[in-house]
C-alpha positions as CSV (number, residue, x, y, z in Angstrom):
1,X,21.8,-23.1,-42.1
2,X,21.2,-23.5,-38.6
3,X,23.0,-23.9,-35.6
4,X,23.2,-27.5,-35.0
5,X,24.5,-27.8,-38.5
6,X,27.1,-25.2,-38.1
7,X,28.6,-27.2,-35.3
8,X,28.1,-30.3,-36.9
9,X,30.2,-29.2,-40.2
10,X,32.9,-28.0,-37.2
11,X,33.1,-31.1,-35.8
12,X,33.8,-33.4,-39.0
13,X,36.9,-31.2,-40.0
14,X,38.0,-31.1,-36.2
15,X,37.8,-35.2,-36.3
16,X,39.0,-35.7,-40.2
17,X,42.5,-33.4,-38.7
18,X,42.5,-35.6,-35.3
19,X,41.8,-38.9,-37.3
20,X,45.0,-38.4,-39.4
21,X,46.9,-37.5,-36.4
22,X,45.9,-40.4,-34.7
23,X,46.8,-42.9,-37.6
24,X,50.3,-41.4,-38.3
25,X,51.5,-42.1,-34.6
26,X,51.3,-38.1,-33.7
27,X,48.4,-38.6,-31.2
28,X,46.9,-41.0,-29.3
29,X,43.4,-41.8,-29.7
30,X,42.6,-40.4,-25.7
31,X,44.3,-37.1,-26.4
32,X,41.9,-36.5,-29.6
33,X,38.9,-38.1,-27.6
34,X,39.6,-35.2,-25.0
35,X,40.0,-32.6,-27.6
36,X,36.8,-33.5,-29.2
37,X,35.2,-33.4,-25.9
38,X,33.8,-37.4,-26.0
39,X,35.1,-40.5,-24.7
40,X,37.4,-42.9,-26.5
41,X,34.8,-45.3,-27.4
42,X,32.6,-42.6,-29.1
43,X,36.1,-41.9,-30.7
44,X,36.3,-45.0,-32.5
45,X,33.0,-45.3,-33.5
46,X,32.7,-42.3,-35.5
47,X,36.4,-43.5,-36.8
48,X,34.5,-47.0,-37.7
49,X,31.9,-45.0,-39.4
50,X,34.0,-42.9,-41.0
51,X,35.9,-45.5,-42.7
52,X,32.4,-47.6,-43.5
53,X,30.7,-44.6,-45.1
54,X,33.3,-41.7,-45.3
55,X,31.4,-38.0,-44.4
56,X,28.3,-39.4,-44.3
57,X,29.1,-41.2,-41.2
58,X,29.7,-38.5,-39.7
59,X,26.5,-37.1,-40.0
60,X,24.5,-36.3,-36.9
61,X,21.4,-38.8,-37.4
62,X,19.3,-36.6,-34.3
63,X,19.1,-33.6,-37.5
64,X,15.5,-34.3,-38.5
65,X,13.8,-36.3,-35.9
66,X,10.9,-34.9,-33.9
67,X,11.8,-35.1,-30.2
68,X,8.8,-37.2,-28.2
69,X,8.9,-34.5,-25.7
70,X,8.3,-31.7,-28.2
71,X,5.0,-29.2,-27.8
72,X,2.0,-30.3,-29.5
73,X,1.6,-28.1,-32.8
74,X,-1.6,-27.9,-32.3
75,X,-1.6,-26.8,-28.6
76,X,1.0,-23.9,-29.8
77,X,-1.5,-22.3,-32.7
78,X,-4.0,-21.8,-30.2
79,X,-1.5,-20.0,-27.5
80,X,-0.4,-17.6,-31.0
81,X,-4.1,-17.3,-31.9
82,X,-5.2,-16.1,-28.0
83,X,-2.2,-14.0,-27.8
84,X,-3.5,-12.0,-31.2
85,X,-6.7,-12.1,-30.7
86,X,-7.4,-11.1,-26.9
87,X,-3.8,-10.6,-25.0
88,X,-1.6,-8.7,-26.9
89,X,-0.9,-6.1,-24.6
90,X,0.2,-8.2,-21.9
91,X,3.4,-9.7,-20.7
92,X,4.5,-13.2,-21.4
93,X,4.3,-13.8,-17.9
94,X,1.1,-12.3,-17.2
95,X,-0.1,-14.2,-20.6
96,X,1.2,-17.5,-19.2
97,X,-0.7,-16.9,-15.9
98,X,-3.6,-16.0,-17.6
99,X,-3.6,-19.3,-20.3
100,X,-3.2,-21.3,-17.0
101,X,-6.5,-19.7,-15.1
102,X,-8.8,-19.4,-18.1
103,X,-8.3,-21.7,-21.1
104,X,-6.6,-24.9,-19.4
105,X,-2.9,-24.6,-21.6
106,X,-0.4,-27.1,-19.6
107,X,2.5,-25.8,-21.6
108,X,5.8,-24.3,-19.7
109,X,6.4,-20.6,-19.6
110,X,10.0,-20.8,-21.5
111,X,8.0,-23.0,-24.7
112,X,5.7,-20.1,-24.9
113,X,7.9,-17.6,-24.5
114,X,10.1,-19.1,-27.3
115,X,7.2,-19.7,-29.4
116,X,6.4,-16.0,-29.2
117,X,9.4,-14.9,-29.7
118,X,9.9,-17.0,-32.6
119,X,6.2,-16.0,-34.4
120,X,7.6,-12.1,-34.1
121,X,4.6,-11.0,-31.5
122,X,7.0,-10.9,-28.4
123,X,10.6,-8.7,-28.4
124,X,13.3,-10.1,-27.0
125,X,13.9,-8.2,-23.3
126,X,17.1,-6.3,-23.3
127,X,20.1,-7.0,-21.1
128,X,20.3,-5.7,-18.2
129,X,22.8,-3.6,-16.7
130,X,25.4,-4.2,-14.1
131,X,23.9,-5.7,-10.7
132,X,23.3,-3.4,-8.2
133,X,23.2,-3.6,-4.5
134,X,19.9,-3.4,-3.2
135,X,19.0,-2.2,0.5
136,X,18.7,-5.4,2.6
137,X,15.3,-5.7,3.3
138,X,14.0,-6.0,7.5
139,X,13.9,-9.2,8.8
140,X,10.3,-9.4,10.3
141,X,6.5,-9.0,9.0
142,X,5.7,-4.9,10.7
143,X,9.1,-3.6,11.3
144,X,8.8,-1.1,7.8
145,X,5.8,-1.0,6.2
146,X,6.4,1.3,2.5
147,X,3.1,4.0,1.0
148,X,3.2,5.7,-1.8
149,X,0.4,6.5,-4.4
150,X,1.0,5.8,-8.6
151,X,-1.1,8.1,-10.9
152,X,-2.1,5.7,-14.2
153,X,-5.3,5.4,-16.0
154,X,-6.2,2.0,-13.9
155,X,-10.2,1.4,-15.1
156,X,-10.2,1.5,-18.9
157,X,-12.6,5.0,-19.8
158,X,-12.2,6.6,-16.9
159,X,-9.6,9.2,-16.3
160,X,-6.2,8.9,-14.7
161,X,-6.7,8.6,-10.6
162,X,-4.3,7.6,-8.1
163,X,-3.5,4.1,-6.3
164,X,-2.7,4.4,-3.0
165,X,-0.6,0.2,-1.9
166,X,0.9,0.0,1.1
167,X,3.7,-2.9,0.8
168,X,5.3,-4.6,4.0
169,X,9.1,-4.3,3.4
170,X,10.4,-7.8,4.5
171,X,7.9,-9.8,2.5
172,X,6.9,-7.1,-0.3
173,X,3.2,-8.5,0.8
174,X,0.6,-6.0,-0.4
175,X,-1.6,-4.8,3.0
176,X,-4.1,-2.4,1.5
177,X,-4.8,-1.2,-2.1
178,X,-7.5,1.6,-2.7
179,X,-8.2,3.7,-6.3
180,X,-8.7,7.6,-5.4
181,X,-9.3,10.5,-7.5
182,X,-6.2,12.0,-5.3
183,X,-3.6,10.9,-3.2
184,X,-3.7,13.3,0.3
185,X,-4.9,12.8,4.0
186,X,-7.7,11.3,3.6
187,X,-6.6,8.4,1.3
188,X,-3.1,7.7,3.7
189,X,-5.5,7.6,6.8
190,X,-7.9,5.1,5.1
191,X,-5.0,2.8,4.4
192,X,-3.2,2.7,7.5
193,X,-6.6,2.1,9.0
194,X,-7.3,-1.0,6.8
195,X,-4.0,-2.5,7.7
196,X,-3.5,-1.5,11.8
197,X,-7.4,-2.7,11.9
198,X,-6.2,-6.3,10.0
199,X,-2.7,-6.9,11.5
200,X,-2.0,-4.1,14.2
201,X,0.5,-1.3,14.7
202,X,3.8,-1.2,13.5
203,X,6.9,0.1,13.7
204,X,7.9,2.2,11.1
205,X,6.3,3.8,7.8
206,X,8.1,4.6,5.0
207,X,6.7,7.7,2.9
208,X,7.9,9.9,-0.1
209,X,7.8,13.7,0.8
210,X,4.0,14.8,-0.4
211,X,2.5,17.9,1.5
212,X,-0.1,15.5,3.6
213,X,3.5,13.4,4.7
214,X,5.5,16.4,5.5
215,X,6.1,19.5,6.0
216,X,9.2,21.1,3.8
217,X,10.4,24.7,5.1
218,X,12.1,25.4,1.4
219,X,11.8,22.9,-1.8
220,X,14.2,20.3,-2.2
221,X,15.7,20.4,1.0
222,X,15.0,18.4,4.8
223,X,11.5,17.8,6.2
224,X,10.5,19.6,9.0
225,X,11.2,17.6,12.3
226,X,9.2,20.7,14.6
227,X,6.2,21.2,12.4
228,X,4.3,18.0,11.5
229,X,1.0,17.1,9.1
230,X,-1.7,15.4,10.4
231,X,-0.4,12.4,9.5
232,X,3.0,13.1,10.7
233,X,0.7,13.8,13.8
234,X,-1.3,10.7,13.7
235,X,1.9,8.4,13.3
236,X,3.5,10.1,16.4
237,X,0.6,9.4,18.4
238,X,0.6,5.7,17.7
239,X,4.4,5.9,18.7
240,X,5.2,4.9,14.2
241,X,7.9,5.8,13.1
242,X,7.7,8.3,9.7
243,X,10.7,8.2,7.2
244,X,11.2,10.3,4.6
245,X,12.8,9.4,0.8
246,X,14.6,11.9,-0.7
247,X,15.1,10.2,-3.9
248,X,13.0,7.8,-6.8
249,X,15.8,5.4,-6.2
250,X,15.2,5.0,-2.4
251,X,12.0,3.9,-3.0
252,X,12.5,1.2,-5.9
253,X,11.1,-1.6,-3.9
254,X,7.9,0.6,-4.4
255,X,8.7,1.9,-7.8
256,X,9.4,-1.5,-9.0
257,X,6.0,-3.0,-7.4
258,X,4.1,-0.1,-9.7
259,X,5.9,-0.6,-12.6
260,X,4.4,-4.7,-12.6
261,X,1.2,-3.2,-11.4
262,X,0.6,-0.9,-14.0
263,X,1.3,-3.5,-16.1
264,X,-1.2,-5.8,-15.2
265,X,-3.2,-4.7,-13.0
266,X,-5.6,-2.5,-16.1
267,X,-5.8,-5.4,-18.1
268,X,-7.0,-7.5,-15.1
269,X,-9.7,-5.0,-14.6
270,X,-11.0,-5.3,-18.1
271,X,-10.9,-9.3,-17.8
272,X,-13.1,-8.9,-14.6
273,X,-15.7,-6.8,-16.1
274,X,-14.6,-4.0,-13.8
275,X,-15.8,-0.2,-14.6
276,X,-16.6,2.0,-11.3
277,X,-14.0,3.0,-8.9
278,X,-16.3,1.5,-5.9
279,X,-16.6,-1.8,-8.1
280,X,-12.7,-1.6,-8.4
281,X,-11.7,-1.2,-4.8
282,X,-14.2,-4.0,-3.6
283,X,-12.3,-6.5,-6.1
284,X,-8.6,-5.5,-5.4
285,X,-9.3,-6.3,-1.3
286,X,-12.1,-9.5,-2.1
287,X,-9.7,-10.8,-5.1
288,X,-6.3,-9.4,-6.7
289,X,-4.7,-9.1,-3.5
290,X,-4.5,-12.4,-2.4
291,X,-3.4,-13.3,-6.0
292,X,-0.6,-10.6,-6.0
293,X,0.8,-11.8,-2.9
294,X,0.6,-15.4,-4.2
295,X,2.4,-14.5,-7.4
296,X,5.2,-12.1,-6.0
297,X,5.6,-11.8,-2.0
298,X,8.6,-13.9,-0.5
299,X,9.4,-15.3,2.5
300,X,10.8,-13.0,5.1
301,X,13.9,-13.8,6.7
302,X,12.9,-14.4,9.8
303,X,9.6,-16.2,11.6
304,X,7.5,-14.2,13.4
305,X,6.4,-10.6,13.0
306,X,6.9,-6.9,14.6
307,X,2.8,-6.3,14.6
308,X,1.7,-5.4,17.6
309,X,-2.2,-5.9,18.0
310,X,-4.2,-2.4,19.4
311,X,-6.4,-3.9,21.7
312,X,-8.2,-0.1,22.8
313,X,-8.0,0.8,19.3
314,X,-6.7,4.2,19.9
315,X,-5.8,4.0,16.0
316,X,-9.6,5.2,15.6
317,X,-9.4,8.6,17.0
318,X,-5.8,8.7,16.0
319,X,-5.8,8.3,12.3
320,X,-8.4,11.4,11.6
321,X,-7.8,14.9,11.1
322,X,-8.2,17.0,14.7
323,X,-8.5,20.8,15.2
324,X,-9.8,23.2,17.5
325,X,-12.8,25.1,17.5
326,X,-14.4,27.6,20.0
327,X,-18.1,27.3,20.5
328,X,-20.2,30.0,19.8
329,X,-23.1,31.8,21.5
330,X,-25.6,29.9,19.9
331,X,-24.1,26.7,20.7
332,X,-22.5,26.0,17.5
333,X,-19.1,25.5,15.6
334,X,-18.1,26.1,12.5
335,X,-17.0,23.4,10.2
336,X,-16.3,23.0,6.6
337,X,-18.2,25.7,6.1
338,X,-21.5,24.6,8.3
339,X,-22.2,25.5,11.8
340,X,-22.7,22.0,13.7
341,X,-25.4,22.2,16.4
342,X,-24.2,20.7,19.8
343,X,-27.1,19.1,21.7
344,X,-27.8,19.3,25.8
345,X,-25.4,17.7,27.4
346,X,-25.2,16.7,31.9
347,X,-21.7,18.1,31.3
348,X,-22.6,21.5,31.6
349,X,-25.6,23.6,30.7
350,X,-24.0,25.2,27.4
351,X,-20.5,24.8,25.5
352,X,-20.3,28.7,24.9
353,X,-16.8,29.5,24.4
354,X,-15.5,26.5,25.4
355,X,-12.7,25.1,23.4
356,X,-13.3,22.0,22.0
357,X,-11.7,19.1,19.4
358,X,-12.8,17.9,16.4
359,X,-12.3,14.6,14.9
360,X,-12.7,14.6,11.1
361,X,-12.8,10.8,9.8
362,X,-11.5,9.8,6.7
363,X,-15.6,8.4,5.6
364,X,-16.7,11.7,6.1
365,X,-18.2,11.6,9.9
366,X,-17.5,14.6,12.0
367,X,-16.9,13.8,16.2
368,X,-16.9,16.8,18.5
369,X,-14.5,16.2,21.5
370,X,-14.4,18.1,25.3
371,X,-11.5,16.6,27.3
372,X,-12.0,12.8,26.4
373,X,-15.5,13.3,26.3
374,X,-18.0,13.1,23.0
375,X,-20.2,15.9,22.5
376,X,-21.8,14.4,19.1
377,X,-21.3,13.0,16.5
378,X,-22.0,14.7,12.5
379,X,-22.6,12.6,8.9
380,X,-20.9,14.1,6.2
381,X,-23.6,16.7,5.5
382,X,-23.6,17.9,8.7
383,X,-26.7,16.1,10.1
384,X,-26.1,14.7,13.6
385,X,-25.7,11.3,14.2
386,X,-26.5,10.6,17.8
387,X,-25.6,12.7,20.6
388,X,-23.5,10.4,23.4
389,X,-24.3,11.0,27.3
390,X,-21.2,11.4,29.3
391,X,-21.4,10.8,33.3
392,X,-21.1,14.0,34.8
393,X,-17.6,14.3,36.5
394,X,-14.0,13.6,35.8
395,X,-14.5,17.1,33.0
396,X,-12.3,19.1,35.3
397,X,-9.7,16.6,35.1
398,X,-9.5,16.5,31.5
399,X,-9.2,20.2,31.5
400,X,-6.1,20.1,33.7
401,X,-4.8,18.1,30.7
402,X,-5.3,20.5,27.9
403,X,-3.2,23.5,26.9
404,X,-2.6,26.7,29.0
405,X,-4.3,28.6,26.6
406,X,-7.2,26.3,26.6
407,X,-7.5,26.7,30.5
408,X,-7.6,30.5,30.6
409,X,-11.5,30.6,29.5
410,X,-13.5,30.4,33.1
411,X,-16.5,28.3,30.8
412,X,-13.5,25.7,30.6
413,X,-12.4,26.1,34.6
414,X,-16.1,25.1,36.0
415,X,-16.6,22.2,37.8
416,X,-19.3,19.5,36.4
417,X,-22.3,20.3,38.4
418,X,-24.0,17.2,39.5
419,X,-26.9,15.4,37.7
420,X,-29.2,16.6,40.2
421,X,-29.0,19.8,40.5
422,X,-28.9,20.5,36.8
423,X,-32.2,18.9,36.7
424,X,-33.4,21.4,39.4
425,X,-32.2,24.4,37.2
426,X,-35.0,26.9,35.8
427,X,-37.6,24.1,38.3
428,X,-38.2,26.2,41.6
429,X,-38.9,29.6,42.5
430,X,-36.5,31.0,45.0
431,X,-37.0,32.4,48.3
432,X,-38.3,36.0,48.3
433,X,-35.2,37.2,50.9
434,X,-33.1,35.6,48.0
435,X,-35.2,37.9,45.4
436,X,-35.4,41.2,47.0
437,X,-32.5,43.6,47.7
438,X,-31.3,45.1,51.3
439,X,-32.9,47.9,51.9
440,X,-29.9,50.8,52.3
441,X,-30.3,52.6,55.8
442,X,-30.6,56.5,56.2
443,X,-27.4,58.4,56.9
444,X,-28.0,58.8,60.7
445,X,-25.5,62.1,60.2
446,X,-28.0,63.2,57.4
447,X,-31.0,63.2,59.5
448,X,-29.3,64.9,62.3
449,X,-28.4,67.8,60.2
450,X,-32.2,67.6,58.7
């Protein structure tokens, strides 16, 4: 018995007990109409029917009659039969979105949700827990931008690797989206260049507590706030802002953005065809992006945004790892475990222990650095690139700039001889009074004594 007749039942012995009630003077026909929940005239109709026909006026003549408005059987056996056959893994939503894109189904989500949930292929979702309070999020686009990485086995066959998203916090819009085999310096300084190089700087970035983020004296406790990471580096340079979580909790807007990526965003991968890691990242930034954001970013609260743009794009030299190195006798530096050849230069006749920078980028290229000036430049397997020219000049000015301990070398103290002159070095014999050495005179005292 269902539910509509369950109620139906109800309601003839609720009207047969006001009916009589009515008829012996007890109750007036408004009170029961009220009781009943219907109007007085809808009262004495089913009192007409009832004393036409008895019970059986009282029967709900809706029971059995096909709505107009009702799915198409039809249109619902092929939504069960693509749901066995090729989505049963996925979501209702995610389903629903995907009938829409690819096989032309018009019907509403809630039909087909019902409709799977009455075939048995779909679980009912649990109830939910008390509401919580969530953190309110910032008002404008660029004031807190959120990174953090999910390990998940994204591309079906291959092994587990890493997603690196970084989410604005005010819209939840995704910026940048990049499959690594593992999260660390490299991968954070990739991302933050793909979204300062789109929409600018920002204000602040929003991090859990990883060893590339931070720096943790002892386990579990604060962040370091005197000893920073490259990144930590890197963001203080740009004048970012770097908070740390301390829990999973203070990063649910992230947590939460994983947990519906990791639910679709495999399964979209195998629709697309997709099966290399280079084949994947070119189709989350040319593709599911702009679909993700469509499907799940909101409005923020206010117009406007917090992106500044960096018109000298110091985020270049910025968002790379930078140490020292001295140069060695032979002109070299060691790096990565090759020594990197640095070429003639009108700075100076030779680098020889001279302390210089250098620039590691996150594709792989190597920069070598004097003051702000570029020495070379290094692919990935060490093979220089092409040597830059710097004017002569404006060295010993940089060198004023750099650590005391970086100043204490004389190679480093020199003056920047002039173009000219280092052209004349090693050209022209000097004079012979330069060449020869003073004769040392007789001790007149000597010779007297002789």
């Amino acid at each position: 018995m269902g539910t509509a007749s369950i109620h139906e039942g109800v309601r003839r012995m609720r009207f047969s007990d006001l009916l009589d009630r009515t008829e012996a003077k007890a109750l007036t026909q408004v009170a029961a109409s009220e009781l009943l929940g219907i109007n007085v005239r809808t009262f004495q109709r089913w009192a007409e029917r009832y004393e036409a026909e008895g019970d059986d006026g009282l029967v709900d003549r809706r029971l059995g009659r096909r709505s107009p408005r009702r799915a198409p059987e039809e249109e619902l056996e092929r939504m069960l039969g693509l749901f066995r056959d090729k989505y049963a893994d996925f979501t209702v939503k995610h389903f629903h979105e995907q009938l829409q894109k690819r096989h032309g189904y018009v019907l509403g989500y809630t039909v087909t949700k019902l409709a799977l949930h009455a075939a048995g292929l779909v679980r009912k979702a649990p109830r939910r827990s008390a509401h919580r309070k969530k953190r309110p999020r910032r008002p404008l686009r660029g004031m807190l931008l959120h990174q953090d990485g999910s390990r998940h086995a994204w591309i079906e066959g291959l092994p587990a690797m890493d997603l690196i998203v970084t989410m604005d916090d005010a819209t939840s819009e995704i910026y940048s989206m990049l499959l690594v085999e593992e999260e660390g310096t490299a991968s954070t300084f990739q991302a933050l260049g793909e979204v300062i190089g789109e929409h600018g700087l920002f204000c602040a970035l929003y991090t859990d507590r990883g060893s590339h983020y931070f720096y943790t004296p002892k386990a579990g406790e604060k962040v370091s706030k005197a000893q920073q990471t490259q990144v930590g580096r890197a963001l203080s340079h740009l004048g970012i802002e770097h908070i740390a979580a301390y829990s999973p909790e203070a990063r649910g807007r992230s947590e939460r953005m994983f947990g519906t990526l990791q639910g679709r965003l495999p399964k979209d991968l195998r629709l697309a065809g997709i099966r290399t890691v280079e084949a994947a990242n070119a189709w989350l930034k040319a593709h599911y992006m702009a679909e993700h954001n469509a499907a799940f970013a909101i409005k923020a609260e206010q117009q406007g945004t917090a992106f500044v743009a960096d018109r000298h794009q110091a985020w270049r030299e910025a968002l790379c790892v930078i140490e020292e190195r001295t140069v060695a006798n032979d002109n070299t530096i060691a790096w990565s475990g090759r020594r990197l050849q640095l070429p003639e230069s009108r700075l100076r006749p030779h680098f020889v222990k001279a302390l210089v920078r250098v620039h590691a980028y996150p594709d792989g290229t190597v920069s070598v650095f004097l003051g702000p000036h570029r020495l070379a430049g290094f692919a990935a397997d060490g093979q220089q690139i092409s040597p830059d020219a710097p004017e002569p000049g404006s060295v010993l000015g940089a060198v004023k700039d750099k650590p005391s301990r970086a100043r204490k070398g004389a190679s480093l103290t020199a003056p920047a001889r002039a173009a000219v002159e280092i052209a004349r070095v090693g050209a022209e014999k000097r004079a012979s009074s330069r060449t020869k050495k003073p004769t040392r005179r007789a001790n007149p005292t000597a010779i007297s004594m002789a």
